[in-house]
PQR file with spaces between the fields and no chain letter, atoms N, CA, C, O and H, PARSE charges and radii, in Angstrom:
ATOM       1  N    UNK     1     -26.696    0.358   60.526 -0.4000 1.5000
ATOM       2  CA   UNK     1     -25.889   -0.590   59.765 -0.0000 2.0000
ATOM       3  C    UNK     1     -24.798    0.144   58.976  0.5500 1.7000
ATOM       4  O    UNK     1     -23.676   -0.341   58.835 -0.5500 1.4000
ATOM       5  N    UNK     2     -25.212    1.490   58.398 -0.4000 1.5000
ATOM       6  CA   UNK     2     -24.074    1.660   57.418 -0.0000 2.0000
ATOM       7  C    UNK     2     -23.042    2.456   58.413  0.5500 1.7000
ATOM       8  O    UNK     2     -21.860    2.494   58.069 -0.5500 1.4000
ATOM       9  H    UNK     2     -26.123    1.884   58.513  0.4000 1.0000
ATOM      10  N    UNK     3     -23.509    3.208   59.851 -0.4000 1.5000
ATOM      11  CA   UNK     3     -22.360    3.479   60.759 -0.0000 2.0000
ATOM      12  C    UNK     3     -21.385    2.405   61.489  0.5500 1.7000
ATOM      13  O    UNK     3     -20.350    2.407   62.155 -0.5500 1.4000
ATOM      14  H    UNK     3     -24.469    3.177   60.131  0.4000 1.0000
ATOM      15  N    UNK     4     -22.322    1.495   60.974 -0.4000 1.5000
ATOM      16  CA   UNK     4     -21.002    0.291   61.410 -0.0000 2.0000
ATOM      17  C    UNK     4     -20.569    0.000   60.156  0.5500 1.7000
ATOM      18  O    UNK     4     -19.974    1.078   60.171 -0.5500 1.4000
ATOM      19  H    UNK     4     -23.163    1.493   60.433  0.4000 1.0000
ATOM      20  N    UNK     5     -20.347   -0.366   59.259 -0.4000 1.5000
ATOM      21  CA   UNK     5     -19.613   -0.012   57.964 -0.0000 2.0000
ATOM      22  C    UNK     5     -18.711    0.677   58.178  0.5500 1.7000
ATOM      23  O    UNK     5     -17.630    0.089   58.171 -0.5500 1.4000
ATOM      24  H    UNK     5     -20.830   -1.242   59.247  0.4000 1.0000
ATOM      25  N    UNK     6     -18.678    2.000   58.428 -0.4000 1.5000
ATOM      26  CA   UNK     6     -18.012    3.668   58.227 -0.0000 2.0000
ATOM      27  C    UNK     6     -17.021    2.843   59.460  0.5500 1.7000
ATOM      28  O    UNK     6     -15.878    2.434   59.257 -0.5500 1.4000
ATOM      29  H    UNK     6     -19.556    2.478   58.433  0.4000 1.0000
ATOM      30  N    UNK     7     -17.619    2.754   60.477 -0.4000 1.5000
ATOM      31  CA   UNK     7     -16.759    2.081   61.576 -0.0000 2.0000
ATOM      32  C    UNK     7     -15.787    1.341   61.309  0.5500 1.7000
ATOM      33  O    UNK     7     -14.697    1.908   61.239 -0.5500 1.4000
ATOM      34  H    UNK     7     -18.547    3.087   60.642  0.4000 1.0000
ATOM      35  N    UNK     8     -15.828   -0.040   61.090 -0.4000 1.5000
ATOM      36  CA   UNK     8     -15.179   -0.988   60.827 -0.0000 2.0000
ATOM      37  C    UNK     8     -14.185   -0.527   59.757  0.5500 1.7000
ATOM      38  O    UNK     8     -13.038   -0.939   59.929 -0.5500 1.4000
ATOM      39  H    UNK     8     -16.714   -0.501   61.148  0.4000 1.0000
ATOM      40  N    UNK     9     -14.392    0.223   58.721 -0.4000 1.5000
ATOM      41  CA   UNK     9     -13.443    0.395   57.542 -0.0000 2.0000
ATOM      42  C    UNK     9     -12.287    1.485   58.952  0.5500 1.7000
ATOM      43  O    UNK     9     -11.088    1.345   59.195 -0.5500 1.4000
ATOM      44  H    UNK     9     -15.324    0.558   58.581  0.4000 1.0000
ATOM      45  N    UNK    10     -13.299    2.475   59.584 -0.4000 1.5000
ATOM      46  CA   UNK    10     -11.765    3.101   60.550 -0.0000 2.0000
ATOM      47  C    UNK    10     -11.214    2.217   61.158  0.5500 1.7000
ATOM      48  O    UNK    10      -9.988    2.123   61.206 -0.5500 1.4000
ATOM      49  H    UNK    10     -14.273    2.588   59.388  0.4000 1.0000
ATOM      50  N    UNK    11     -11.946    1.484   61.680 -0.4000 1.5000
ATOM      51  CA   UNK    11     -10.684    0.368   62.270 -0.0000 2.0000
ATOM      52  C    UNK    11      -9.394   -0.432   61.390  0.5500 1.7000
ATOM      53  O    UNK    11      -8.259   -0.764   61.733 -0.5500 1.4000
ATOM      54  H    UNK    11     -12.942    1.560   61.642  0.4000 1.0000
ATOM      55  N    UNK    12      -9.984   -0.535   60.389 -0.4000 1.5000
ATOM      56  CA   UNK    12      -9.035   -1.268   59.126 -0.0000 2.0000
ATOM      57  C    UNK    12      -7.918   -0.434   58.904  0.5500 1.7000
ATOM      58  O    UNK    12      -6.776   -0.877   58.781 -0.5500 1.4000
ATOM      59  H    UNK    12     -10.906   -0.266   60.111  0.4000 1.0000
ATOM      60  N    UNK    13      -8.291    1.056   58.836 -0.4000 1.5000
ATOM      61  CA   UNK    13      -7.469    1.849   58.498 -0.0000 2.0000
ATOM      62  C    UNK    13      -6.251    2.051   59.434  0.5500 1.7000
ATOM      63  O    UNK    13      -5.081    2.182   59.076 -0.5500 1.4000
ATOM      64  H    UNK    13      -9.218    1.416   58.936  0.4000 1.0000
ATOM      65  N    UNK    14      -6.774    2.053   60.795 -0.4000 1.5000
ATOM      66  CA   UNK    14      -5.750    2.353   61.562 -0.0000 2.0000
ATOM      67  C    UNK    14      -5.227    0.622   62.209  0.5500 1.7000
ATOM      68  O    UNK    14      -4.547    0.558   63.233 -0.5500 1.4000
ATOM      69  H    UNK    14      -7.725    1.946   61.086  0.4000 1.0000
ATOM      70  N    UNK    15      -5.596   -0.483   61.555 -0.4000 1.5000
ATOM      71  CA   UNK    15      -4.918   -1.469   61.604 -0.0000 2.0000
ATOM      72  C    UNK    15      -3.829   -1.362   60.796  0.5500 1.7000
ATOM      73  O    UNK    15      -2.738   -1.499   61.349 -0.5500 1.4000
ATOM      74  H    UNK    15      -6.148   -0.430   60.723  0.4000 1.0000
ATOM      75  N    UNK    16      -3.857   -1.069   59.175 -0.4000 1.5000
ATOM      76  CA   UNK    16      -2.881   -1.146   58.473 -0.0000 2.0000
ATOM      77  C    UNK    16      -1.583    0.436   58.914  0.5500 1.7000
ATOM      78  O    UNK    16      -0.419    0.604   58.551 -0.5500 1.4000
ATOM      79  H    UNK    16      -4.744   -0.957   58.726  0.4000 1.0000
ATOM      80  N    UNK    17      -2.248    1.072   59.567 -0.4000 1.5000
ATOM      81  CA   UNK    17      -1.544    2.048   60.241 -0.0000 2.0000
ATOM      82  C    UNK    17      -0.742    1.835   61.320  0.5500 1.7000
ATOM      83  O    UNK    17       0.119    2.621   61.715 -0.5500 1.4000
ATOM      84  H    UNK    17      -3.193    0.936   59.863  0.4000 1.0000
ATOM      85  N    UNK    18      -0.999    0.835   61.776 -0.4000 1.5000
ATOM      86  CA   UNK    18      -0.418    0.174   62.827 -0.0000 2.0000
ATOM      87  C    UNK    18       0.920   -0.680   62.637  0.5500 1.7000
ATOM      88  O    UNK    18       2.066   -0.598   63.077 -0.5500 1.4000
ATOM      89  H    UNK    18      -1.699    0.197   61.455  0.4000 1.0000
ATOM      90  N    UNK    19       0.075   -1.740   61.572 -0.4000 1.5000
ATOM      91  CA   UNK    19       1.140   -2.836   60.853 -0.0000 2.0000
ATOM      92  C    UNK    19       1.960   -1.994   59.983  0.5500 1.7000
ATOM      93  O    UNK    19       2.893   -2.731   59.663 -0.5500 1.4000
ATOM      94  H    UNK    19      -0.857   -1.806   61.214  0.4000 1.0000
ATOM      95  N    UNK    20       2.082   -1.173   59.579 -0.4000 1.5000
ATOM      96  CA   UNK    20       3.488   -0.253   59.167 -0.0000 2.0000
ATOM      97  C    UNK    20       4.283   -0.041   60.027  0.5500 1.7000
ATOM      98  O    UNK    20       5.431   -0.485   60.039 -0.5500 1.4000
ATOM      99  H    UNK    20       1.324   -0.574   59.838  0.4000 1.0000
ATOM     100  N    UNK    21       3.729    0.735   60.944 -0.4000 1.5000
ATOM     101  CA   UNK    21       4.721    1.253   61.976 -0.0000 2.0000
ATOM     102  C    UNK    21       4.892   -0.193   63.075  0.5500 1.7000
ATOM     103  O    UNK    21       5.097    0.003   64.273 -0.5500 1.4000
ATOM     104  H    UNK    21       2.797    1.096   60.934  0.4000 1.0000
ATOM     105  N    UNK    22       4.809   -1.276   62.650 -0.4000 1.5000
ATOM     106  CA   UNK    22       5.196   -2.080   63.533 -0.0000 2.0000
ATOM     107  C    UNK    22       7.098   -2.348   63.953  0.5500 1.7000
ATOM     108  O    UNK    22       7.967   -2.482   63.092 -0.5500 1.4000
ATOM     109  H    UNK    22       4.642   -1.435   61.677  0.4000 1.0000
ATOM     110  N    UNK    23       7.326   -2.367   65.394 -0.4000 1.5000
ATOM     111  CA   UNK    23       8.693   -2.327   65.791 -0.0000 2.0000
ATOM     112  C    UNK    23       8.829   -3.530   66.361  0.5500 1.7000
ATOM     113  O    UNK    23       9.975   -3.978   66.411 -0.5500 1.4000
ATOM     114  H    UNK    23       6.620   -2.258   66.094  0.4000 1.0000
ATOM     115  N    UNK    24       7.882   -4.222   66.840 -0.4000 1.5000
ATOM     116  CA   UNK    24       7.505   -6.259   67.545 -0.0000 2.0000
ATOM     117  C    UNK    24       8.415   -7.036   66.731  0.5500 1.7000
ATOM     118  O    UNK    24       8.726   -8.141   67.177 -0.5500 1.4000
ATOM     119  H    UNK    24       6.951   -3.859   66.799  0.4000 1.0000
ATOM     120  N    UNK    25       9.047   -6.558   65.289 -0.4000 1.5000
ATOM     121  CA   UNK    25       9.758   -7.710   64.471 -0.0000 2.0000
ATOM     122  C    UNK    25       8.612   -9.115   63.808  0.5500 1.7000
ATOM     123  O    UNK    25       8.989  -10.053   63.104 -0.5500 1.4000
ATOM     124  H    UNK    25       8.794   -5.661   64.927  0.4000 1.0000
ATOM     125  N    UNK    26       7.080   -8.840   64.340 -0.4000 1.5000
ATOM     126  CA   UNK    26       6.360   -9.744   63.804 -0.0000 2.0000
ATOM     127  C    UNK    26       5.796   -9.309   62.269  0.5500 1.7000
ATOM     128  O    UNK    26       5.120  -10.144   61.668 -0.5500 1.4000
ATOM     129  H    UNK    26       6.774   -8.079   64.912  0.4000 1.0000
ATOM     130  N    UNK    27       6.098   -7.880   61.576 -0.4000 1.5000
ATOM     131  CA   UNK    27       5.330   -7.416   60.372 -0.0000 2.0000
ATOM     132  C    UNK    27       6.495   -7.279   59.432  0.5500 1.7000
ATOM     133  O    UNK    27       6.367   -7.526   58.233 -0.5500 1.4000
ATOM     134  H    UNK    27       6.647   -7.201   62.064  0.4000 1.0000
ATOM     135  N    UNK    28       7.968   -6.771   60.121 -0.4000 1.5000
ATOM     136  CA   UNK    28       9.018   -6.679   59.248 -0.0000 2.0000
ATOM     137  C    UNK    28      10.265   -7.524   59.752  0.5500 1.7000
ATOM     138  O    UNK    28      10.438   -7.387   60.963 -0.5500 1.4000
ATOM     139  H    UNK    28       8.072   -6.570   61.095  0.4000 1.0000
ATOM     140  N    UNK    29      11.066   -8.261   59.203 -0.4000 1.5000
ATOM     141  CA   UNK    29      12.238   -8.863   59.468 -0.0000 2.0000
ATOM     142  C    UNK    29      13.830   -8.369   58.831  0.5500 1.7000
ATOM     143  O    UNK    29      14.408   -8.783   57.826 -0.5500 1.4000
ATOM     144  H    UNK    29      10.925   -8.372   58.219  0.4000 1.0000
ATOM     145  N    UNK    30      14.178   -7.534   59.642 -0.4000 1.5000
ATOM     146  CA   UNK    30      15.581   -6.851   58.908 -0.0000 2.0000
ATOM     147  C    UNK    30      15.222   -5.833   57.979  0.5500 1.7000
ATOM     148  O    UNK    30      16.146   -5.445   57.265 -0.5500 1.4000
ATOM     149  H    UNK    30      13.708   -7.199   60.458  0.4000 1.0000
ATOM     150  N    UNK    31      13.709   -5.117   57.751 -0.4000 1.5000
ATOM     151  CA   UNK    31      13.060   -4.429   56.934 -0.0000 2.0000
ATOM     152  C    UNK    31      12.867   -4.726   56.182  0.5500 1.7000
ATOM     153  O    UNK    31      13.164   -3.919   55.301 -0.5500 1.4000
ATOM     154  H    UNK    31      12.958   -5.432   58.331  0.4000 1.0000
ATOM     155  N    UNK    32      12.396   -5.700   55.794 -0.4000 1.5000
ATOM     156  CA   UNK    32      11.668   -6.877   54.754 -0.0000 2.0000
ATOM     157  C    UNK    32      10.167   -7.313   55.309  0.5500 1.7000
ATOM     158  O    UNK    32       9.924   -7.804   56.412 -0.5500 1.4000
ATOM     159  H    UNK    32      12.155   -6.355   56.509  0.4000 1.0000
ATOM     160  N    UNK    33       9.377   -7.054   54.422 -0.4000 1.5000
ATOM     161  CA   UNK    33       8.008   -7.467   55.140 -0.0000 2.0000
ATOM     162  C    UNK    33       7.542   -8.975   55.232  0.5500 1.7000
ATOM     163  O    UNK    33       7.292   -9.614   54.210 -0.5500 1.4000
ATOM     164  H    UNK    33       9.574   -6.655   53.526  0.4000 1.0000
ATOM     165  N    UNK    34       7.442   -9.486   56.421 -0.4000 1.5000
ATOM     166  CA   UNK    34       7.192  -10.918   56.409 -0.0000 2.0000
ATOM     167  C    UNK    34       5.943  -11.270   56.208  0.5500 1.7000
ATOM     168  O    UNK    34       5.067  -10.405   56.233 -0.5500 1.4000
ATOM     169  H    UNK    34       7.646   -8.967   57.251  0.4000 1.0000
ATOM     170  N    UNK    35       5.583  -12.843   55.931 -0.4000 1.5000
ATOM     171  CA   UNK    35       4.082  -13.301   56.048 -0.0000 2.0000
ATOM     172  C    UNK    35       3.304  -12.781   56.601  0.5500 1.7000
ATOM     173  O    UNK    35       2.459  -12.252   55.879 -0.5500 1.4000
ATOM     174  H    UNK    35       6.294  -13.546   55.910  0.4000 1.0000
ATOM     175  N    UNK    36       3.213  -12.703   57.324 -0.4000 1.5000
ATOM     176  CA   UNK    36       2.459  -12.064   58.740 -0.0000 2.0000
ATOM     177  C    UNK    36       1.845  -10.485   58.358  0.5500 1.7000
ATOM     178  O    UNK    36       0.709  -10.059   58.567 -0.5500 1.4000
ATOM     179  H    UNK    36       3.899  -13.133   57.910  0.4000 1.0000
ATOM     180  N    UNK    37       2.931   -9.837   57.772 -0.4000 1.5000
ATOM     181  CA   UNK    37       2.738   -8.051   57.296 -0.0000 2.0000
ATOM     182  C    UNK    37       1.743   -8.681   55.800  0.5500 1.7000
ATOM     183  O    UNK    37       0.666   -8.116   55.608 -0.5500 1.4000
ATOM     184  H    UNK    37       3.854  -10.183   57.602  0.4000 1.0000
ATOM     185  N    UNK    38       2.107   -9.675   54.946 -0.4000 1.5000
ATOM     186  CA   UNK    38       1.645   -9.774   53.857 -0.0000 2.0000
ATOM     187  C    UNK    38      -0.311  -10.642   54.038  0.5500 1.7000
ATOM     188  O    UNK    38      -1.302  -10.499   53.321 -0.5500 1.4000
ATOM     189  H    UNK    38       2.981  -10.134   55.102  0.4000 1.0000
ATOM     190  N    UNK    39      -0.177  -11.151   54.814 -0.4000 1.5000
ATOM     191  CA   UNK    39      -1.494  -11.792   55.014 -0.0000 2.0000
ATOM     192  C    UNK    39      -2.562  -10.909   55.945  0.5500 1.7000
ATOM     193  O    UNK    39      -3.775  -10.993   55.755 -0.5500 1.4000
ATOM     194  H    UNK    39       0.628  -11.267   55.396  0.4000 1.0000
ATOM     195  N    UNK    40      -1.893   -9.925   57.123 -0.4000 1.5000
ATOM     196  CA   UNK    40      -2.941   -9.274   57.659 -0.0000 2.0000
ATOM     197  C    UNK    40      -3.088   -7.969   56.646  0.5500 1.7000
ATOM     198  O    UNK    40      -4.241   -7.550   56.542 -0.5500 1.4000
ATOM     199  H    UNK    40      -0.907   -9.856   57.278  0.4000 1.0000
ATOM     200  N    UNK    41      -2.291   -7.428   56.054 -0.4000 1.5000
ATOM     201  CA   UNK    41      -2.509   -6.328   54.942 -0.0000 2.0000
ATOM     202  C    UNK    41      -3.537   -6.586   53.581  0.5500 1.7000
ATOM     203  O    UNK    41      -4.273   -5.808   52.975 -0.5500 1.4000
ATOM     204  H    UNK    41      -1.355   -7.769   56.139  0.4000 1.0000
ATOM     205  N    UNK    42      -3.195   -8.245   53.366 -0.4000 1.5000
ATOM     206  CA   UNK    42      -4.898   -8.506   53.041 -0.0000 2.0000
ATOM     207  C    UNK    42      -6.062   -8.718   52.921  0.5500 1.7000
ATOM     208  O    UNK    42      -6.976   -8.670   52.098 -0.5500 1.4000
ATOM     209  H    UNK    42      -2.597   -8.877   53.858  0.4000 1.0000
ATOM     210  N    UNK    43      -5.720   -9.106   54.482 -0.4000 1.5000
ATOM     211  CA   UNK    43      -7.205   -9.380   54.968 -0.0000 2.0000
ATOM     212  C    UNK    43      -7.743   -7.742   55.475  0.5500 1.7000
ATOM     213  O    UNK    43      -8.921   -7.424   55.636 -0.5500 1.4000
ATOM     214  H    UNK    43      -4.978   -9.145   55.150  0.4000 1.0000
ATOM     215  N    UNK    44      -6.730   -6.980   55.637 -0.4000 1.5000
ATOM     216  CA   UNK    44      -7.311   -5.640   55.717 -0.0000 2.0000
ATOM     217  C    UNK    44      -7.856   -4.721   54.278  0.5500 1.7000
ATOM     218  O    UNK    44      -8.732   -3.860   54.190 -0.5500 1.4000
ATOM     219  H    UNK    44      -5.773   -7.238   55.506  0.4000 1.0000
ATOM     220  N    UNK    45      -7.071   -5.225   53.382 -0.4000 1.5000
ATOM     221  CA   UNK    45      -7.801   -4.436   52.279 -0.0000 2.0000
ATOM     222  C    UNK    45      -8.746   -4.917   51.846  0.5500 1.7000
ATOM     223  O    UNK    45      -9.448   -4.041   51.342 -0.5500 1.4000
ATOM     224  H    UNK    45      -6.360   -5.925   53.453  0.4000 1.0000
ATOM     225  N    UNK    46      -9.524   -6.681   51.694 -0.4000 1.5000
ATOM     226  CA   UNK    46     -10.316   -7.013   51.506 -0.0000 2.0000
ATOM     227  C    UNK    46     -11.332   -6.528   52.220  0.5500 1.7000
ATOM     228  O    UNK    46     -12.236   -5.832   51.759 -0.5500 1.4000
ATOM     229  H    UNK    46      -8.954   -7.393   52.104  0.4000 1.0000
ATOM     230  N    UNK    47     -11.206   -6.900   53.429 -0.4000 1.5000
ATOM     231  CA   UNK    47     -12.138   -6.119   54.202 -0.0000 2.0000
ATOM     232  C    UNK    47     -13.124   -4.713   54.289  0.5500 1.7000
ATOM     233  O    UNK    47     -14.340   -4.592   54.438 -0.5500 1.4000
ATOM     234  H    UNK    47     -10.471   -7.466   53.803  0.4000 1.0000
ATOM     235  N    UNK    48     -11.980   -3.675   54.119 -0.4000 1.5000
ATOM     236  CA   UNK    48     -12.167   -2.122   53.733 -0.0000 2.0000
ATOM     237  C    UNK    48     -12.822   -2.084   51.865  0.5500 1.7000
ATOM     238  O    UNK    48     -13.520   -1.184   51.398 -0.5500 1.4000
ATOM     239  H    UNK    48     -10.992   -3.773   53.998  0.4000 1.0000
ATOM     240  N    UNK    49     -12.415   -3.112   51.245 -0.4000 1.5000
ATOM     241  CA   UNK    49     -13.068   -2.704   49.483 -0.0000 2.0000
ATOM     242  C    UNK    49     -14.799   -3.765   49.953  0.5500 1.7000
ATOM     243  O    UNK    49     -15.891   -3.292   49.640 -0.5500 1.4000
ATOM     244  H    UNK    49     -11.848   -3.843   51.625  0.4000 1.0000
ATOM     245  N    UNK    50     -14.723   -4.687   50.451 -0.4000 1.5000
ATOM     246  CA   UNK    50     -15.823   -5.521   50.865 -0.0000 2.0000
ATOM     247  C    UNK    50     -17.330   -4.548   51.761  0.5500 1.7000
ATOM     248  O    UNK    50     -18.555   -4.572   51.640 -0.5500 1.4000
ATOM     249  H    UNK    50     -13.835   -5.071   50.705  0.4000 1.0000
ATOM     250  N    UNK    51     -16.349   -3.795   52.625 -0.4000 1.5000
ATOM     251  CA   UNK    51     -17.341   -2.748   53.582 -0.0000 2.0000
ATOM     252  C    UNK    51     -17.475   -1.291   52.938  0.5500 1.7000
ATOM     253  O    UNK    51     -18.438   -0.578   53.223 -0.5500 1.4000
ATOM     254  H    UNK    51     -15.354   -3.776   52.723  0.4000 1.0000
ATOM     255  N    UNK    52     -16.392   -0.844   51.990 -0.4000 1.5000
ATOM     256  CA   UNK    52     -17.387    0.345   51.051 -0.0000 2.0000
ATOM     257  C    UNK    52     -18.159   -0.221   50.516  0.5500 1.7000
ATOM     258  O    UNK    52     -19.343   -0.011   50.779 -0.5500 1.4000
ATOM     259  H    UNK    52     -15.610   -1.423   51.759  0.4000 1.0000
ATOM     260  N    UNK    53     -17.732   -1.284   49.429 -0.4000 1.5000
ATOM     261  CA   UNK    53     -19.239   -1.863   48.732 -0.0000 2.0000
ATOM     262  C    UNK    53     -20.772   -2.060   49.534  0.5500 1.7000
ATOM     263  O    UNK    53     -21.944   -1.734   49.352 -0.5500 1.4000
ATOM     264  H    UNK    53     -16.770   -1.455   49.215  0.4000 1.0000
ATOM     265  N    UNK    54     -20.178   -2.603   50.255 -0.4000 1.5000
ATOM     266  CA   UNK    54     -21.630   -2.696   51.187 -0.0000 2.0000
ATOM     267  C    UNK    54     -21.985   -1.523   51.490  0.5500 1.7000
ATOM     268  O    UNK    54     -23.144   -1.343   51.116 -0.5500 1.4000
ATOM     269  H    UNK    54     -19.225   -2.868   50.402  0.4000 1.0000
ATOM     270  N    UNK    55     -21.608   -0.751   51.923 -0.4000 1.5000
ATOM     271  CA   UNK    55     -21.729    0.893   52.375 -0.0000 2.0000
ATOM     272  C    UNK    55     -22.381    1.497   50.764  0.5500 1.7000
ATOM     273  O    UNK    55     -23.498    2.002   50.644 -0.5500 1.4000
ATOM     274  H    UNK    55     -20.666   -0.897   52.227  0.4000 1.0000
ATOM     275  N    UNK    56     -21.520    1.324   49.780 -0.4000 1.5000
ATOM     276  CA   UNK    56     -22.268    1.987   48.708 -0.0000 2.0000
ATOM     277  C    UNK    56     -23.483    1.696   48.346  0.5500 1.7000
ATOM     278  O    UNK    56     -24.260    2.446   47.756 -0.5500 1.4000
ATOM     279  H    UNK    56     -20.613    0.915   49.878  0.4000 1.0000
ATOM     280  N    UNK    57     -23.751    0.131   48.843 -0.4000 1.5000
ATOM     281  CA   UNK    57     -24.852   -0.397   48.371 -0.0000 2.0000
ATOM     282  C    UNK    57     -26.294    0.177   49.326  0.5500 1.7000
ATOM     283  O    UNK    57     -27.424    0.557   49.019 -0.5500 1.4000
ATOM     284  H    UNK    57     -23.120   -0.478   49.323  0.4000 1.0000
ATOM     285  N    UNK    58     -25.669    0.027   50.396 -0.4000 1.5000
ATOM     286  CA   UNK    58     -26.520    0.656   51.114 -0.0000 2.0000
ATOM     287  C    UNK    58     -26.880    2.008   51.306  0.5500 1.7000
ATOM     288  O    UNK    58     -27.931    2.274   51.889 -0.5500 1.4000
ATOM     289  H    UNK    58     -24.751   -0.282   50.645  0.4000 1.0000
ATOM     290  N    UNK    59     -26.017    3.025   50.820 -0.4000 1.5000
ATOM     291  CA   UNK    59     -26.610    4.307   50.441 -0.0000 2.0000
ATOM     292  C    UNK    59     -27.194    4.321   49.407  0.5500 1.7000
ATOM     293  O    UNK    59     -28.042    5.212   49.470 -0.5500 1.4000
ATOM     294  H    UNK    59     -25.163    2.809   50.347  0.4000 1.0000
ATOM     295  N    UNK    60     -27.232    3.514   47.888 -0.4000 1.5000
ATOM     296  CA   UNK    60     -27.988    3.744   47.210 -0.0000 2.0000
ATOM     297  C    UNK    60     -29.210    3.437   47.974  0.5500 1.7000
ATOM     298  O    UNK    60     -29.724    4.398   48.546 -0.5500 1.4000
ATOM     299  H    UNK    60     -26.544    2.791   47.836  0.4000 1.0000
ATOM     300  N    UNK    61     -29.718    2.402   48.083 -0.4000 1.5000
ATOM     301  CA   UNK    61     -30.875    1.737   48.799 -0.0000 2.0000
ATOM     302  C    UNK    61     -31.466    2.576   49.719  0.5500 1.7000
ATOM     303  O    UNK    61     -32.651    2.378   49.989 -0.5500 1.4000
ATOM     304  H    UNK    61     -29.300    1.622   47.618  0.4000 1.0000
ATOM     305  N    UNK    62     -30.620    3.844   50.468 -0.4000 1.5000
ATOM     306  CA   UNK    62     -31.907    5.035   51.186 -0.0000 2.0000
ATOM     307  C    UNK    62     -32.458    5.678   50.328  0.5500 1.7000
ATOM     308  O    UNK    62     -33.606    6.118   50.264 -0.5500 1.4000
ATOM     309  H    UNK    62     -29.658    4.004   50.249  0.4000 1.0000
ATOM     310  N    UNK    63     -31.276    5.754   49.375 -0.4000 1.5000
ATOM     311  CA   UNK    63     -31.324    7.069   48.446 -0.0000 2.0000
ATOM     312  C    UNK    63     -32.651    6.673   47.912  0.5500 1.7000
ATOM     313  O    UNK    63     -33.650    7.315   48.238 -0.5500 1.4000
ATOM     314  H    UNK    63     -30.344    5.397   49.426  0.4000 1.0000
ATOM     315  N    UNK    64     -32.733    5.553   47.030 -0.4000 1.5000
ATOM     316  CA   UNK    64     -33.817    4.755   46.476 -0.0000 2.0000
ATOM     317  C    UNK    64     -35.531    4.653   47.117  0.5500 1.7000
ATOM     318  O    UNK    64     -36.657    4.768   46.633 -0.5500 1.4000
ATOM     319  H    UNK    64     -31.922    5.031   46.765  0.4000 1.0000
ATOM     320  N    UNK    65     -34.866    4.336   48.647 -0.4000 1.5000
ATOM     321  CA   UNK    65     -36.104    4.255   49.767 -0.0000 2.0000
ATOM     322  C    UNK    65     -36.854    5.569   49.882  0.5500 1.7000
ATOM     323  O    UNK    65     -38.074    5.617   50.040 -0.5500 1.4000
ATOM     324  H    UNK    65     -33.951    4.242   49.040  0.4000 1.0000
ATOM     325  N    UNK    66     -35.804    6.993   49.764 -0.4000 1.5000
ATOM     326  CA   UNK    66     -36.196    8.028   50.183 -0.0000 2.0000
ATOM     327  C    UNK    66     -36.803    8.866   48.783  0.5500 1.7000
ATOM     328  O    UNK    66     -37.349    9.968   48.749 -0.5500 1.4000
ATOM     329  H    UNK    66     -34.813    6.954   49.635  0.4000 1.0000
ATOM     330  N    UNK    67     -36.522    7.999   47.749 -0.4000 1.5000
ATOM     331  CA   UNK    67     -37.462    8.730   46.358 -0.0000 2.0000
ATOM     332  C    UNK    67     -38.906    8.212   46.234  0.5500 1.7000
ATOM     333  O    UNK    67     -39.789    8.870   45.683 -0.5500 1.4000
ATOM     334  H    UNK    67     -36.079    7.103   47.777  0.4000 1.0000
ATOM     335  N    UNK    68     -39.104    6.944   46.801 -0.4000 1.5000
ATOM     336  CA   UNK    68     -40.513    6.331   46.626 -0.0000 2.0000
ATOM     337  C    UNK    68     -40.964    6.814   47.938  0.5500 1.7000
ATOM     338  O    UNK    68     -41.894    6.135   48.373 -0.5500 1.4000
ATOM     339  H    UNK    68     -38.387    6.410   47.249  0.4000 1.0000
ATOM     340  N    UNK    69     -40.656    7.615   48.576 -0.4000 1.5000
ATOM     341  CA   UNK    69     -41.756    7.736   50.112 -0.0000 2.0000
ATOM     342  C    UNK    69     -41.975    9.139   50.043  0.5500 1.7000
ATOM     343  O    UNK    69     -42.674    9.698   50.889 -0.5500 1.4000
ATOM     344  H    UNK    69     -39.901    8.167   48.223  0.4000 1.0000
């Protein structure tokens, strides 16, 4: 579970890596960032602060598992 965490946040990363360097005219218009750049850039950072948390949460919780055993 938490390597899919670690996962998914790389994918996020190299989504918003992507939507920068976008040249399609669908992320920037005349070099102005459009809707499109502004709504998937937050559903990507939500995402990536949503999946460390979970990730943090879940390393405490071995950490935790692995002091009582």
């Amino acid at each position: 579970m938490l390597l899919g965490v670690v996962l998914v946040n790389c994918v996020w990363v190299t989504f918003v890596k992507n939507l920068v360097a976008d040249g399609s005219g669908l992320a920037f218009d005349d070099g102005h960032p459009t809707a499109y750049f502004w709504v998937h850039l937050t559903l990507a950072v939500v995402s990536f602060v949503l999946g460390t948390v979970v990730g943090v949460i879940g390393l405490r919780g071995l950490r935790a598992l692995r002091r009582t055993s």
